[in-house]
N, C-alpha and C positions, 0 to 999 in steps of 0.2 A: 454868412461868410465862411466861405471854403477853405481849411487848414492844410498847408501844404507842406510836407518833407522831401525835403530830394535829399537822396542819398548817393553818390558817385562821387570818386578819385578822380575824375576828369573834372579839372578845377574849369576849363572854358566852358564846356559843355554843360557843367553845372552851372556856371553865371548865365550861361544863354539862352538854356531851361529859364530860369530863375525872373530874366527878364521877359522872358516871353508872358509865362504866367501874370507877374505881376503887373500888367498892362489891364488883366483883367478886373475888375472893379470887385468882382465875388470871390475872386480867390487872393491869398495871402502867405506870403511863405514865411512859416514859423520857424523853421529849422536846415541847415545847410550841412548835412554830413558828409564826411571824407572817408569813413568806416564803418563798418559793422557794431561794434561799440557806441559811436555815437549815435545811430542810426536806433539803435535796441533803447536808450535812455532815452532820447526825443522821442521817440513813439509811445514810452509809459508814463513820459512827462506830460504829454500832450495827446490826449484819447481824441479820438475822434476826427482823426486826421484823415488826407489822403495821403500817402506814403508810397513816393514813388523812388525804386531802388534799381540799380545798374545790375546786372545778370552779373557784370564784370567784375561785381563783390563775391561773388560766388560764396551767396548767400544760404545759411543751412531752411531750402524752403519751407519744410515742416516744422521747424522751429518758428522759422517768422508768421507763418500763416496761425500759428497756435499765439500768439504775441497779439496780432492785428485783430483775430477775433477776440482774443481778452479784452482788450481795448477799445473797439469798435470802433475801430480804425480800418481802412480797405486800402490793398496793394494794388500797385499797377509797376508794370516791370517795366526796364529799359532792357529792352535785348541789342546784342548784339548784330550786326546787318545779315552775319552768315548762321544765325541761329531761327530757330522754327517756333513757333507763336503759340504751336499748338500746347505744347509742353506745359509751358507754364501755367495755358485758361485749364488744364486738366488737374494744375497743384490747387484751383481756388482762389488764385489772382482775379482781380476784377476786371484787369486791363494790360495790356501788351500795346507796348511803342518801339518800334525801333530805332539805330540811333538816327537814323536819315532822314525822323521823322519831321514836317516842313509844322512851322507853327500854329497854322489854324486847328488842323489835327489835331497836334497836342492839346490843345485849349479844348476841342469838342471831347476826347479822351477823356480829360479831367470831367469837365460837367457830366459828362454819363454816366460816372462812376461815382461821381459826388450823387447824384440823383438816385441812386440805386440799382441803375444798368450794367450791363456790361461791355465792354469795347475791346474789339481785334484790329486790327491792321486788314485793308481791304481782302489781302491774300495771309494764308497761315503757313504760306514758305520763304522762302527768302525773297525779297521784295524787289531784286533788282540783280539778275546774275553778273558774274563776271564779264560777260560776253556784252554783254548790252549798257556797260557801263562806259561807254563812246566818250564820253567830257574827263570821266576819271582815268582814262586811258591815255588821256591825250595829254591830258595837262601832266599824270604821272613822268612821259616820257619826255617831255619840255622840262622838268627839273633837273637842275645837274644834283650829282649828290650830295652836295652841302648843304643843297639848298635845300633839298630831303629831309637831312639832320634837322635844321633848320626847322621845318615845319613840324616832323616827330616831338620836337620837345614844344612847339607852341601848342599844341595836342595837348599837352600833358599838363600845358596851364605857365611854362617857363616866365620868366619878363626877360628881358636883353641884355642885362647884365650876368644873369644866371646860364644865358645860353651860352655867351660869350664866355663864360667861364671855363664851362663843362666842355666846347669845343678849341678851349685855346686860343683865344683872339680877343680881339679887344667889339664893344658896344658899338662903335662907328662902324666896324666891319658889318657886325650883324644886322645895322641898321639901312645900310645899302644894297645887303643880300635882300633886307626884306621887299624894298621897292622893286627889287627882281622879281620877286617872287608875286607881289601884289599884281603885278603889271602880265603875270603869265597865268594867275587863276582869276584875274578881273577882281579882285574882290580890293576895299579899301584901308583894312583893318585886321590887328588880330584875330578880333573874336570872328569875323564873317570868313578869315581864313582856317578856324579851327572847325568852324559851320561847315563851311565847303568841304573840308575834309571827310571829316566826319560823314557828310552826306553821298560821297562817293566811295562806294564800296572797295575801288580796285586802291582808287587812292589810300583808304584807310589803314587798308592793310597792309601796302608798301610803308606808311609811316609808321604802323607799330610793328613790322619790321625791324625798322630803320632803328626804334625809340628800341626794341631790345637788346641791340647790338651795340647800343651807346653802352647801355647799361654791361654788359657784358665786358665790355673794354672798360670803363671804370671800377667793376668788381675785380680785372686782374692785374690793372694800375699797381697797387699796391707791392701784390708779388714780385713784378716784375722789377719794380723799385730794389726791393729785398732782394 
């Protein structure tokens, strides 16, 4: 039985991981971290782990590689879509995923690196340019901007009460934008719209855009109050 940590702030994307893996019969996820903190105790709790962490923790690599070898424990990174593969197989990493990446992957990924192998991403540049991102382009510009909002914080792991909060409105509101929204990226559901996102590089980065400038206008809320 194969020990599994995923460490990543992206609350869907880590349930999505989560369930993909656990489908598989060999592997088992021992531990769910949101930090670097939790992420450094589950792995001295639990040796011999696979231990896969989000680039977007912007983790100290030479610290963790010095950790996973104490341990005997092996890393495989979640990179980012606009980040290069290569980097990390050069820190000692076992394995490089990106976020795009489609489940079977992920599953072959893990067993490789559970076996003692190592795994890249077919290509060791960015796996899907801007240019050629034709379905993230399209559905990006089918969104109005709410509706944007709207999906930046499902990215982030939101529920609809929290969204509706953070954007002023009430849960009914957000719950009719969402059928808008389902109905423009075909998908049926949160998590297969934080999938889809996530999997479209142009799209991604319009919502975490989108998710910084939430943030930005809530950090000067306050001032503006005052």
């Amino acid at each position: 039985m194969n020990k599994i940590i995923l460490a990543d702030s992206q609350a869907i994307f880590r349930v999505g991981t989560a369930k993909v893996l656990a489908m598989d019969e060999d592997m088992r996820i021992i531990a769910q971290c949101t930090d670097l903190d939790r992420m450094h105790h589950a792995i001295t709790t639990f040796p011999g782990s696979i231990v896969l962490v989000a680039a977007s923790l912007r983790p100290d690599l030479i610290r963790l590689r010095i950790l996973l070898d104490s341990t005997g424990s092996r890393g495989i990174v979640i990179a980012e879509n606009n980040d290069t593969a290569g980097m990390y197989l050069q820190q000692g990493f076992r394995g490089v995923v990106f976020r795009n990446v489609n489940g079977p992957a992920l599953v072959e990924c893990v067993r490789r690196v559970a076996s003692g192998d190592t795994w890249a991403p077919p290509q060791l540049v960015q796996p899907e340019s801007a240019e050629e991102d034709m379905v993230g382009t399209r559905v990006r510009d089918r969104l109005t901007p709410k509706e944007m909002r709207i999906v930046a914080l499902i990215v982030q792991g939101c529920k609809n009460r929290e969204i509706a909060f953070r954007l002023k409105t009430t849960e009914q509101v957000i719950k009719n934008y969402l059928r808008s929204i389902y109905d423009k990226t075909g998908v049926s559901d949160r998590l297969e719209l934080a999938l889809f996102t996530i999997h479209h590089r142009v799209l991604a980065q319009a919502a975490a855009e989108v998710g910084s400038k939430i943030e930005v206008e809530e950090q000067a809320a306050p001032t503006a109050v005052a």
